[in-house]
NUZA-165212 format. One record per residue (C-alpha): residue in three letters; x, y, z. Coordinates in nm, 3 decimals. Layout:
% NUZA-165212
+------+---------+---------+---------+
| resn |      c1 |      c2 |      c3 |
+------+---------+---------+---------+
|  ala |       X |       Y |       Z |
...
+------+---------+---------+---------+
This chain:
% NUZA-165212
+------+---------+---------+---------+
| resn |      c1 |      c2 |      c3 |
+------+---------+---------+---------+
|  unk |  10.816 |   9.446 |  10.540 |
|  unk |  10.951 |   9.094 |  10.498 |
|  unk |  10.616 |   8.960 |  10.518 |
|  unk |  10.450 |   9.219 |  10.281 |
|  unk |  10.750 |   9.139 |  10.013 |
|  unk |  10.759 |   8.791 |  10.074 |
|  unk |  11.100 |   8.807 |  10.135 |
|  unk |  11.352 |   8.689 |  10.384 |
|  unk |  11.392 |   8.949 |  10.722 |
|  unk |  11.752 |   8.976 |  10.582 |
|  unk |  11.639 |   9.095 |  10.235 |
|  unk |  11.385 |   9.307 |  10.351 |
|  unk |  11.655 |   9.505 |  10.593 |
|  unk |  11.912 |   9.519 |  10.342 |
|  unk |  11.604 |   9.730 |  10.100 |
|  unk |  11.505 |   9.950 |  10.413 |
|  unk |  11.867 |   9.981 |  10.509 |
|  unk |  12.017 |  10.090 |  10.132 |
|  unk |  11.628 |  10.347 |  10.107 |
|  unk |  11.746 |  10.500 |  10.421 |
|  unk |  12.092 |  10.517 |  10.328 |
|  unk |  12.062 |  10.680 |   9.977 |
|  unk |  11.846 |  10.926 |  10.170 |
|  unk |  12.074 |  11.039 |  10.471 |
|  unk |  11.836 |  10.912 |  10.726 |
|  unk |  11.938 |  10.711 |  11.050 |
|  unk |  11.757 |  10.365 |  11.043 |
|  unk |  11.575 |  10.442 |  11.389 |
|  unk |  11.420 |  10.756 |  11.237 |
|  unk |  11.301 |  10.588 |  10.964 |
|  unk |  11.143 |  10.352 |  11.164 |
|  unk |  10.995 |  10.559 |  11.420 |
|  unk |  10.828 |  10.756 |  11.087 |
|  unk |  10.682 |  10.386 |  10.928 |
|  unk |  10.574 |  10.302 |  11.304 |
|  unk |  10.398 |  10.632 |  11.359 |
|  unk |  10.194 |  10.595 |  10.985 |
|  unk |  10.364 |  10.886 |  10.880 |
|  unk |  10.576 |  10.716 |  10.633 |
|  unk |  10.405 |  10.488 |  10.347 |
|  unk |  10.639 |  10.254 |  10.288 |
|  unk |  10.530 |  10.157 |   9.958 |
|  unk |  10.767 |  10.461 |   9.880 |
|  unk |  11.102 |  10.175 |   9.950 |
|  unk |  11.126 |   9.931 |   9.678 |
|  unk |  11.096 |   9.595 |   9.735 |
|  unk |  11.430 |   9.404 |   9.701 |
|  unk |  11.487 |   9.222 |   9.413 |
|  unk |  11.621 |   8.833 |   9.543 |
|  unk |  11.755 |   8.546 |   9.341 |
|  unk |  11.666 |   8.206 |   9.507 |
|  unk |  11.884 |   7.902 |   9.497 |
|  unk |  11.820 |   7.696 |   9.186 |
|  unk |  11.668 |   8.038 |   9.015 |
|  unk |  11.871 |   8.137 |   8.704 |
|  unk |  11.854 |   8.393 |   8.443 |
|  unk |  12.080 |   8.336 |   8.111 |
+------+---------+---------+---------+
């Protein structure tokens, strides 16, 4: 998912981590679901990341 979002691993588990969380799902069987291609995970939104030396005024 990192590489899809072009986003850091950290970012990328923080997204999947807070989608699975507002849902009541444990991480593992959310990722057995994506794993198996029963789960399009276009469905978690990508995170949204501010990179050093980015601002917004």
């Amino acid at each position: 998912m990192a590489e899809r979002w072009n986003t850091s691993v950290d970012d990328a588990f923080a997204a999947f981590r807070s989608y699975a969380r507002a849902r009541h799902l444990r991480l593992s069987e959310l990722a057995a679901r994506i794993i198996a291609g029963d789960f399009d995970t276009a469905a978690i939104p990508a995170p949204t990341t501010t990179r050093p030396g980015d601002h917004h005024d």
